[in-house]
N, CA, C and O atoms as a GROMACS GRO file, in nm:
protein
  452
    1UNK      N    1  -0.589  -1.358   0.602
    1UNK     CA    2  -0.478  -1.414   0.529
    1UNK      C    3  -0.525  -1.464   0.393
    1UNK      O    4  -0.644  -1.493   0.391
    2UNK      N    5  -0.449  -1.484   0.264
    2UNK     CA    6  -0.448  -1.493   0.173
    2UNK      C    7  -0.334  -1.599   0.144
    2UNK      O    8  -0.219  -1.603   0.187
    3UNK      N    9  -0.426  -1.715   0.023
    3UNK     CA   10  -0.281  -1.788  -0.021
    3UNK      C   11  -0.186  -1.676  -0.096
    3UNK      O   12  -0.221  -1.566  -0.137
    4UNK      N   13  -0.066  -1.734  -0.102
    4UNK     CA   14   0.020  -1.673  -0.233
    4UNK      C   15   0.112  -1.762  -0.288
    4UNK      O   16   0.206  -1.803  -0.220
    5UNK      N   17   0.089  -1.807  -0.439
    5UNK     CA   18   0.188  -1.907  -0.448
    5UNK      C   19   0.234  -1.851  -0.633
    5UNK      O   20   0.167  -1.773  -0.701
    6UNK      N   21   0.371  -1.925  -0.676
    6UNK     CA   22   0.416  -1.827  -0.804
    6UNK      C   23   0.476  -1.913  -0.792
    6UNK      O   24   0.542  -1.943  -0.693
    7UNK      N   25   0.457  -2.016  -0.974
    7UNK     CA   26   0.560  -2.100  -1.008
    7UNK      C   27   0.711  -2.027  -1.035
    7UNK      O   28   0.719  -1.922  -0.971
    8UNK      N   29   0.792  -2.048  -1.089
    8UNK     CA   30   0.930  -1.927  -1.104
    8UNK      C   31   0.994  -2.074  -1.191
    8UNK      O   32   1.012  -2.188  -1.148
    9UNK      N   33   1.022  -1.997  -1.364
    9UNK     CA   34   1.090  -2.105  -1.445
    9UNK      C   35   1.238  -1.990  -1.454
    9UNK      O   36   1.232  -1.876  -1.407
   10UNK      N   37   1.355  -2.042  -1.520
   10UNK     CA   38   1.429  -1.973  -1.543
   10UNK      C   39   1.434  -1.935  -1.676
   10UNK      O   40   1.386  -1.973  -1.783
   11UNK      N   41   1.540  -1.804  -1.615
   11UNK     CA   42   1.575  -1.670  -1.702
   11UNK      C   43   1.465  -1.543  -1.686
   11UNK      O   44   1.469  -1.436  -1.746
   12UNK      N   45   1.374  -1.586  -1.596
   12UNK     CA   46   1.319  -1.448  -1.627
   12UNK      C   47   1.233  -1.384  -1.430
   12UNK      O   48   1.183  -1.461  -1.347
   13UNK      N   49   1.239  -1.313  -1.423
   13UNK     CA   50   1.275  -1.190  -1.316
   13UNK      C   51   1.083  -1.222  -1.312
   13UNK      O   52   0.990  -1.222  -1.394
   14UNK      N   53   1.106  -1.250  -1.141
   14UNK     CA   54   0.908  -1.256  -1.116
   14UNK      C   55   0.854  -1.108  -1.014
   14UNK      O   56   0.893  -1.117  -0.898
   15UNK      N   57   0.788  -1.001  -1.039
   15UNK     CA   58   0.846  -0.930  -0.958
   15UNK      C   59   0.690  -0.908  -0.935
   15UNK      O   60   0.604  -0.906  -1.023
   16UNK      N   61   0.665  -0.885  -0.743
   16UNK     CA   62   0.587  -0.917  -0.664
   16UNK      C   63   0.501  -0.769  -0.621
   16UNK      O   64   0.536  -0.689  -0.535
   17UNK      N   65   0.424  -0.765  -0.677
   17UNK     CA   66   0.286  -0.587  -0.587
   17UNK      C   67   0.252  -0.665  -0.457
   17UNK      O   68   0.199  -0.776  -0.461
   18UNK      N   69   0.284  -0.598  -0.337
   18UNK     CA   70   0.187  -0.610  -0.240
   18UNK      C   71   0.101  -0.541  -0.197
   18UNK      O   72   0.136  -0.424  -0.189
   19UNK      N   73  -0.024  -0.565  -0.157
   19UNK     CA   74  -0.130  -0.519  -0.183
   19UNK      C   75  -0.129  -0.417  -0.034
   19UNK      O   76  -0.106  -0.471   0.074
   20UNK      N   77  -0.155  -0.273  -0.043
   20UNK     CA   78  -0.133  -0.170   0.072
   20UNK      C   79  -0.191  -0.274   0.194
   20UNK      O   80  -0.237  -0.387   0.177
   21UNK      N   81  -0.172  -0.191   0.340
   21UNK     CA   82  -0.239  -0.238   0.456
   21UNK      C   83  -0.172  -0.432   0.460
   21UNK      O   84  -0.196  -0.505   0.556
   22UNK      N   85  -0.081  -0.484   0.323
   22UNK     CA   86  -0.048  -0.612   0.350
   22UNK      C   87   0.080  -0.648   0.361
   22UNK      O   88   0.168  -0.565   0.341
   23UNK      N   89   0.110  -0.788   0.397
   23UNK     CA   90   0.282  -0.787   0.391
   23UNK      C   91   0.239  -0.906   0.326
   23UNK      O   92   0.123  -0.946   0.320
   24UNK      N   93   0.383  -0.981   0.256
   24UNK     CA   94   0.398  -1.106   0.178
   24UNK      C   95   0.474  -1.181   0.286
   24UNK      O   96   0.563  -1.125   0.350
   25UNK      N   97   0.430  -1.331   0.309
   25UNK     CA   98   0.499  -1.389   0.410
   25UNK      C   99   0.527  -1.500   0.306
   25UNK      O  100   0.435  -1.568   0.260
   26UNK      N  101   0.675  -1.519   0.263
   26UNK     CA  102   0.718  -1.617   0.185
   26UNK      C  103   0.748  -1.737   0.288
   26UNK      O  104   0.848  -1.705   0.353
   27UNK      N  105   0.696  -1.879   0.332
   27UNK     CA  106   0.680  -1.976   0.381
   27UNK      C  107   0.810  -2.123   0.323
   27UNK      O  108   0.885  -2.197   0.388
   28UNK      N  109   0.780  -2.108   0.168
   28UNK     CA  110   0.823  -2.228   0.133
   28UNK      C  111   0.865  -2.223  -0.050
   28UNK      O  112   0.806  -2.159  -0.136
   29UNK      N  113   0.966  -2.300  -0.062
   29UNK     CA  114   0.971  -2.315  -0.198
   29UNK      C  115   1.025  -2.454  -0.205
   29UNK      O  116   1.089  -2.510  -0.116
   30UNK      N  117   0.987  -2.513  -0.344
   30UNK     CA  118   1.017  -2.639  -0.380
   30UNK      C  119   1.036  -2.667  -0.522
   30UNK      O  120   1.006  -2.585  -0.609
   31UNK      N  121   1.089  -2.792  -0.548
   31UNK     CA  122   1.161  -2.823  -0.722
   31UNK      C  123   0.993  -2.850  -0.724
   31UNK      O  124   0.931  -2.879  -0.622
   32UNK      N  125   0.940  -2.839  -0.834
   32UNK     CA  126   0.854  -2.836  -0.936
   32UNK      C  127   0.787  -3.009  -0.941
   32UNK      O  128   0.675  -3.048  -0.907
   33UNK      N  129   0.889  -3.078  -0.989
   33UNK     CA  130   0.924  -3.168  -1.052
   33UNK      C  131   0.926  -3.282  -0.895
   33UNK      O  132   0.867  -3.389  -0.882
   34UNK      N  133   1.004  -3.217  -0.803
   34UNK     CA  134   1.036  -3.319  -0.731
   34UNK      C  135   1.249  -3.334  -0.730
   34UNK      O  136   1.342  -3.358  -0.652
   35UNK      N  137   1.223  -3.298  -0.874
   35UNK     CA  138   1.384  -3.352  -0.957
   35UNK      C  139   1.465  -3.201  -1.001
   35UNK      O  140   1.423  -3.088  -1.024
   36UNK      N  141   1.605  -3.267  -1.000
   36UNK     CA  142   1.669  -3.165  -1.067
   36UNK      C  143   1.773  -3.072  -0.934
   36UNK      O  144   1.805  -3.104  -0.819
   37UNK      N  145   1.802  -2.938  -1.024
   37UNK     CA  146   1.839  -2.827  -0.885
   37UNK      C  147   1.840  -2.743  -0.929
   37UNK      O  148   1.873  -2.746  -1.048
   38UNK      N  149   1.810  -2.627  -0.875
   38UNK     CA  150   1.765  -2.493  -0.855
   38UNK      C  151   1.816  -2.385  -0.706
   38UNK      O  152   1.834  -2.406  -0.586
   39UNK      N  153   1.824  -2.274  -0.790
   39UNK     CA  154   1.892  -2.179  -0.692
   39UNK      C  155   1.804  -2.099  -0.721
   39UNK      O  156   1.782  -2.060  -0.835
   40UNK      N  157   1.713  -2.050  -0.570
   40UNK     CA  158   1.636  -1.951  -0.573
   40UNK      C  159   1.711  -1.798  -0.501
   40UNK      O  160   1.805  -1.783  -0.423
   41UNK      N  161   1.616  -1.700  -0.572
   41UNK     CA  162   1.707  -1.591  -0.542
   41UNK      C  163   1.582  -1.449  -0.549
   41UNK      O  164   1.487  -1.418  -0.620
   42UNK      N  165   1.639  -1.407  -0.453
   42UNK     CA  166   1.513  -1.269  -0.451
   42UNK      C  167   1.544  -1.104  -0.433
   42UNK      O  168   1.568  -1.059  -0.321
   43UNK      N  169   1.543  -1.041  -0.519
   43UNK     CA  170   1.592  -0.881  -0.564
   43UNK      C  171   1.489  -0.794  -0.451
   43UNK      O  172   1.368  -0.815  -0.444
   44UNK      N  173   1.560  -0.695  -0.370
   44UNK     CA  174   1.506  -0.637  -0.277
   44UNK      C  175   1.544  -0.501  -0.294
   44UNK      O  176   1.664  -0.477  -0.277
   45UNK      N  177   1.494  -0.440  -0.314
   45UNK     CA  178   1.560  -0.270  -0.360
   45UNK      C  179   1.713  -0.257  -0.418
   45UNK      O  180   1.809  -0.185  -0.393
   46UNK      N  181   1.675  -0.398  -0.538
   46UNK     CA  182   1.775  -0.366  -0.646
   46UNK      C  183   1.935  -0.431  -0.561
   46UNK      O  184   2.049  -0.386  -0.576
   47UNK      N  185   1.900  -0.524  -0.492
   47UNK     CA  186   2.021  -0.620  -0.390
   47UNK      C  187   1.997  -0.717  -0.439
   47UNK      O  188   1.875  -0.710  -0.444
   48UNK      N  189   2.022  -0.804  -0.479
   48UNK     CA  190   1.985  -1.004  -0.483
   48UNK      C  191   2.020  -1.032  -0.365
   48UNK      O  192   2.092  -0.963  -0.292
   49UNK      N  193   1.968  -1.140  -0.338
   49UNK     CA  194   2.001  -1.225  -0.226
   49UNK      C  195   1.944  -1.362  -0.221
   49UNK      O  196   1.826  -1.377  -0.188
   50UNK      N  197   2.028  -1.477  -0.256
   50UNK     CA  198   1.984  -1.615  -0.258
   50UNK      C  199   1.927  -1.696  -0.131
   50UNK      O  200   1.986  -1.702  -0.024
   51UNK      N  201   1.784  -1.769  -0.162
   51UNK     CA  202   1.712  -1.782  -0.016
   51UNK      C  203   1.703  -1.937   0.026
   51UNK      O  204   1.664  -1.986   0.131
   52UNK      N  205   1.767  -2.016  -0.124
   52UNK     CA  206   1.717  -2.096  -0.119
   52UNK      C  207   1.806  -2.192  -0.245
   52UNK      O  208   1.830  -2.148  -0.357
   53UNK      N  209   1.839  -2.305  -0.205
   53UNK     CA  210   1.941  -2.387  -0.291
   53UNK      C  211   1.879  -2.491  -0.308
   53UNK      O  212   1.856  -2.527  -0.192
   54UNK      N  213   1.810  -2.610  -0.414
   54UNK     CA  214   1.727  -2.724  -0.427
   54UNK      C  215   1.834  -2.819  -0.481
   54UNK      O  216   1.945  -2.785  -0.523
   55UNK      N  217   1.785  -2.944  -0.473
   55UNK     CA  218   1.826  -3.056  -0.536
   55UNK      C  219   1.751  -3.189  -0.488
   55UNK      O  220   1.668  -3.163  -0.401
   56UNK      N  221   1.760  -3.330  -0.523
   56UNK     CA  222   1.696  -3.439  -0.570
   56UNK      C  223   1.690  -3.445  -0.423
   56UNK      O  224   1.578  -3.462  -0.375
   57UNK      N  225   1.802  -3.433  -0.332
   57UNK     CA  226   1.831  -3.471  -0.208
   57UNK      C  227   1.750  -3.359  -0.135
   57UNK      O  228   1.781  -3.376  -0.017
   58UNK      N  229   1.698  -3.296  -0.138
   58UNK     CA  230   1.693  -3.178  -0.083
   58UNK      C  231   1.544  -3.099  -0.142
   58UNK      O  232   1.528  -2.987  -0.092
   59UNK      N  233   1.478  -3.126  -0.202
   59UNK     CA  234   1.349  -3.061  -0.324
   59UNK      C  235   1.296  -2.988  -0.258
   59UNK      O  236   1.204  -2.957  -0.334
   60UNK      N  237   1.274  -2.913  -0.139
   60UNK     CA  238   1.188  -2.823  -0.052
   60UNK      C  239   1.263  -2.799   0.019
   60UNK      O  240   1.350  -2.880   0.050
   61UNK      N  241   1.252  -2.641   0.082
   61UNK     CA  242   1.264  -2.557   0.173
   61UNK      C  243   1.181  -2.477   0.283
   61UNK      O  244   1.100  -2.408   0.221
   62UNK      N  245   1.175  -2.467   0.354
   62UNK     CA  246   1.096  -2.405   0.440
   62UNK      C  247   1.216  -2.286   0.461
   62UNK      O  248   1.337  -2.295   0.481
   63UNK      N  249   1.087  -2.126   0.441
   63UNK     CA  250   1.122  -2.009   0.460
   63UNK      C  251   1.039  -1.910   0.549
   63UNK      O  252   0.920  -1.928   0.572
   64UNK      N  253   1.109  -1.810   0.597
   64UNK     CA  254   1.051  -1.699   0.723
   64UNK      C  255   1.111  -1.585   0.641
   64UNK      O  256   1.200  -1.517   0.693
   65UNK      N  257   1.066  -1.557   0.506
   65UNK     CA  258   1.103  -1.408   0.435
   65UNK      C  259   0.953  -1.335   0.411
   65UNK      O  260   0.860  -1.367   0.336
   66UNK      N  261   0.968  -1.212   0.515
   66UNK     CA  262   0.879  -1.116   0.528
   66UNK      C  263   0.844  -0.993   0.427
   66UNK      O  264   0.910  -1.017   0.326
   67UNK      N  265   0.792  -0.908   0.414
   67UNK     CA  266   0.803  -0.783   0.284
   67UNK      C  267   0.709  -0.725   0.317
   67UNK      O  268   0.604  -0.778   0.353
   68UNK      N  269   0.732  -0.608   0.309
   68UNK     CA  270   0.617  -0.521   0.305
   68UNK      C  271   0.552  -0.473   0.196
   68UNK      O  272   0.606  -0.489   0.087
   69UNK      N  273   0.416  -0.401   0.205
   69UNK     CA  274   0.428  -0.270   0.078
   69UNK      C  275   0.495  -0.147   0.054
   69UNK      O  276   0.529  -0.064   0.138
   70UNK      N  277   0.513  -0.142  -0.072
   70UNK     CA  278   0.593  -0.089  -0.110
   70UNK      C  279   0.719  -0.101  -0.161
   70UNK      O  280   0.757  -0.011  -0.236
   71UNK      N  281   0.799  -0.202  -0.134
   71UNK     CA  282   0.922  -0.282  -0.138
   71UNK      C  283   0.918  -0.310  -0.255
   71UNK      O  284   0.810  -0.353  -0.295
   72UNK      N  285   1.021  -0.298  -0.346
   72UNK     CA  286   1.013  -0.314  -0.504
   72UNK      C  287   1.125  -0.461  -0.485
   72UNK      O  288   1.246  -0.464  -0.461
   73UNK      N  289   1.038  -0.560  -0.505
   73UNK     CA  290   1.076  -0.695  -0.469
   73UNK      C  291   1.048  -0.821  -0.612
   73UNK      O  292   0.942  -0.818  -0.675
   74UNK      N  293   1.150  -0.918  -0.641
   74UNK     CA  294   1.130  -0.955  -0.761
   74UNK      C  295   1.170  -1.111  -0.727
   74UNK      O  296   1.252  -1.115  -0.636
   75UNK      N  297   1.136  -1.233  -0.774
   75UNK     CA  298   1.206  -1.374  -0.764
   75UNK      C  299   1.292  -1.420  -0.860
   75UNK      O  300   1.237  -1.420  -0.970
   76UNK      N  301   1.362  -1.444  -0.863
   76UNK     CA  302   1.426  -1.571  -0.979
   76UNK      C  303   1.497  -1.667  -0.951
   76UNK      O  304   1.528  -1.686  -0.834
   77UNK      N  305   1.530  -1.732  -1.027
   77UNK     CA  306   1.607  -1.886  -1.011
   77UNK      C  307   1.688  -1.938  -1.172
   77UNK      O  308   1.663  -1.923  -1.292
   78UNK      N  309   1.750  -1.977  -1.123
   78UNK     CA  310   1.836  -2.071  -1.231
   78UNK      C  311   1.858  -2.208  -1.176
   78UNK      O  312   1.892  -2.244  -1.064
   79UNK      N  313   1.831  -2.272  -1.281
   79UNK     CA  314   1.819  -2.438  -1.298
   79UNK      C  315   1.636  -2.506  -1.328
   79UNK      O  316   1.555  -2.480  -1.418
   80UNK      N  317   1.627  -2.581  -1.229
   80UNK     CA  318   1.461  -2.655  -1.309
   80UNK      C  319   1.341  -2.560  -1.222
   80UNK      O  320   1.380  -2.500  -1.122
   81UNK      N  321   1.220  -2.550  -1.257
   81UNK     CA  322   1.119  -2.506  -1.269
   81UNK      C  323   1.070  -2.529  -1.084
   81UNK      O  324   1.046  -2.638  -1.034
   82UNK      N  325   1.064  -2.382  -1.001
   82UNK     CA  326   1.060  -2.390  -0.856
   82UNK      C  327   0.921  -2.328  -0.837
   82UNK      O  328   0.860  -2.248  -0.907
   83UNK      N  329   0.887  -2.390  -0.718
   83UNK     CA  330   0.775  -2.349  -0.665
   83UNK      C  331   0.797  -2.260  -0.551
   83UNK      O  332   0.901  -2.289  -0.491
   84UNK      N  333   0.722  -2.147  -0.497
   84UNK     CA  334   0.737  -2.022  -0.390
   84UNK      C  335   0.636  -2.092  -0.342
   84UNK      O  336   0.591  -2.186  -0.408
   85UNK      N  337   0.570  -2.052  -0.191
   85UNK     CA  338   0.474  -2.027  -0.139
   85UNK      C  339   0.475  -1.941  -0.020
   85UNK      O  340   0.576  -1.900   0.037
   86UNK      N  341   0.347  -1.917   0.014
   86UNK     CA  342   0.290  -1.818   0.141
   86UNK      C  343   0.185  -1.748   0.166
   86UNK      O  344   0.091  -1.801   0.107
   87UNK      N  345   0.160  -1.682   0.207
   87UNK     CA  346   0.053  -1.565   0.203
   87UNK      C  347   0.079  -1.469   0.260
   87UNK      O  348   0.178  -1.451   0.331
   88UNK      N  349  -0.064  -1.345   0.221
   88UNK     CA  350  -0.090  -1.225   0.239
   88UNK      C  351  -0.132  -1.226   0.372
   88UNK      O  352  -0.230  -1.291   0.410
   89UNK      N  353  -0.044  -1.141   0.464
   89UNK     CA  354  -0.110  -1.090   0.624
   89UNK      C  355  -0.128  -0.996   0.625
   89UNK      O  356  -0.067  -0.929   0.541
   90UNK      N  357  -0.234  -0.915   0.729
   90UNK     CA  358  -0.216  -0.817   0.770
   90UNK      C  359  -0.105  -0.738   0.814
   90UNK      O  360  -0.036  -0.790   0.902
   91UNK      N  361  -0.062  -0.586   0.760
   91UNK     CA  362   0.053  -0.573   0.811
   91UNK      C  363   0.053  -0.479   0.985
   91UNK      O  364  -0.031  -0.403   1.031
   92UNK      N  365   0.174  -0.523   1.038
   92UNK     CA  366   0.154  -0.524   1.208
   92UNK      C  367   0.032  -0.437   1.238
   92UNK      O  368  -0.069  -0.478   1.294
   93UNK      N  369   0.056  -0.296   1.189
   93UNK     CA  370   0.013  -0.161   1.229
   93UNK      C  371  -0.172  -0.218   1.197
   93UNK      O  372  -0.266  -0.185   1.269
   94UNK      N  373  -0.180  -0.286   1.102
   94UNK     CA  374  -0.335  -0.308   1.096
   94UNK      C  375  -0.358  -0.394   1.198
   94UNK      O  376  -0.481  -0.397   1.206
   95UNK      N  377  -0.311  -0.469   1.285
   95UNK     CA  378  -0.389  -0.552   1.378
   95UNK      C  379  -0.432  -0.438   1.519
   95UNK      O  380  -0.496  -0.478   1.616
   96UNK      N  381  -0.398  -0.338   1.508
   96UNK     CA  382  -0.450  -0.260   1.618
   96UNK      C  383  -0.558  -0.166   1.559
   96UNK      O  384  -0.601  -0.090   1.645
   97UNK      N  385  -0.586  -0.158   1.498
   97UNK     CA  386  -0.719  -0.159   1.412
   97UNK      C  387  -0.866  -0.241   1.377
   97UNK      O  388  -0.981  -0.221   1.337
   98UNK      N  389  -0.755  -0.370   1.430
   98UNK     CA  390  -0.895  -0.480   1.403
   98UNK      C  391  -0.958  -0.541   1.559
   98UNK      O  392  -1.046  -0.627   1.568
   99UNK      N  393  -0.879  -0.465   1.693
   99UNK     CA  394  -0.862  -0.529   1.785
   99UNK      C  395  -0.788  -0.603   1.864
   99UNK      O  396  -0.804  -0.642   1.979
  100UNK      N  397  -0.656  -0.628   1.740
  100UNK     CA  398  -0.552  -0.728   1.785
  100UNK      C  399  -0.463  -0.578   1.831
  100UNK      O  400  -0.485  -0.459   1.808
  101UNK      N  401  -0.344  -0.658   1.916
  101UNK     CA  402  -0.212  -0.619   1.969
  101UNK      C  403  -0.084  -0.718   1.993
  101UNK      O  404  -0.102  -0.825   2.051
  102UNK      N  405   0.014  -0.688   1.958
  102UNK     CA  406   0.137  -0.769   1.942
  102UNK      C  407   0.231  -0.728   2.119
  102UNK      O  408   0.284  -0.624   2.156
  103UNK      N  409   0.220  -0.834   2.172
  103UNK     CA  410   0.296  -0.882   2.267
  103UNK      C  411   0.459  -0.836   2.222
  103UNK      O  412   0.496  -0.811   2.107
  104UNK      N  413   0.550  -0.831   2.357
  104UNK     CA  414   0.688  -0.805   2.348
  104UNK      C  415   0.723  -0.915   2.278
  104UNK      O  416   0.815  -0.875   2.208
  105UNK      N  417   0.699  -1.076   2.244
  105UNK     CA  418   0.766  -1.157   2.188
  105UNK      C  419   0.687  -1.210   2.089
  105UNK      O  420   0.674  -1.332   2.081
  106UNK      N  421   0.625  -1.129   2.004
  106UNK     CA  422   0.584  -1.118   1.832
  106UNK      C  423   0.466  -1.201   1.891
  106UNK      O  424   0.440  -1.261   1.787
  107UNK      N  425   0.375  -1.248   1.981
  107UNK     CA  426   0.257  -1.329   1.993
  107UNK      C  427   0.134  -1.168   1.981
  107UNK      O  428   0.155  -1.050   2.009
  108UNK      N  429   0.003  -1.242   1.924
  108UNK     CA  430  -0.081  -1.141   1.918
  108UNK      C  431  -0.197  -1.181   2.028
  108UNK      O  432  -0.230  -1.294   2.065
  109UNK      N  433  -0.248  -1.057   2.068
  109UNK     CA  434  -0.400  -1.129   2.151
  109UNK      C  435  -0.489  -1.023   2.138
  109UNK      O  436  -0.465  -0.925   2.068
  110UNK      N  437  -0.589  -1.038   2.199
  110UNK     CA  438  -0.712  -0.976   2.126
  110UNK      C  439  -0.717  -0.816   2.231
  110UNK      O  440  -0.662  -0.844   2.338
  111UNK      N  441  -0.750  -0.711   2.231
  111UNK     CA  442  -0.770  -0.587   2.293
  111UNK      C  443  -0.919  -0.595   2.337
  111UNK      O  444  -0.962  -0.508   2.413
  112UNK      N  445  -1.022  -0.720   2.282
  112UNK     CA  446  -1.160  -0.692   2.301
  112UNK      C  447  -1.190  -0.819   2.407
  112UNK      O  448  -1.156  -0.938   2.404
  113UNK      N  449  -1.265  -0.746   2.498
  113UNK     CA  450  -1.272  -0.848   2.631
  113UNK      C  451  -1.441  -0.885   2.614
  113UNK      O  452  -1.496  -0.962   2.694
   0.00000   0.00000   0.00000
């Protein structure tokens, strides 16, 4: 795993490479500042879709937005200066490669005894 984190100011389009064999696991975003409000929003094969709404009351979010490679994927926001976070995982198909295997209910365990 890999951190991944990308301040995002407005007016301008943040748009995300994932690195082959990886997926982007977006975790969290937050006001900058602490202050203010912000509407986060994320372009997915040319769709928007808002993930995330901030304010004074409210300055952080906790998120479960997944992506693969390949996915022509972009961030933005309007209002004050937001913070993303997460990291780089392996994507599924590589954990049976490294030894791992994914259980019927998304848990992983090891193939090596």
């Amino acid at each position: 795993m890999a951190f991944f984190g990308m301040p995002l100011k407005p007016g301008k389009a943040y748009n995300v490479e994932i690195p082959r064999k990886k997926r982007l696991h977006v975790t969290g975003a937050c006001l900058a500042s602490g202050k203010g409000m912000s509407t986060v929003s994320v372009r997915v094969e040319g769709k928007n879709f808002t993930v995330a709404c901030l304010n004074q009351e409210n300055p952080m979010c906790s998120l479960d937005l997944i992506f693969g490679h390949g996915q022509e994927l972009a961030f933005f926001m309007d209002g004050d200066e937001v913070h993303i976070s997460g990291c780089f995982e392996l994507d599924a198909d590589q954990y049976f490669t490294q030894g791992m295997a994914i259980d019927e209910f998304g848990g992983m365990y090891s193939l090596l005894k």
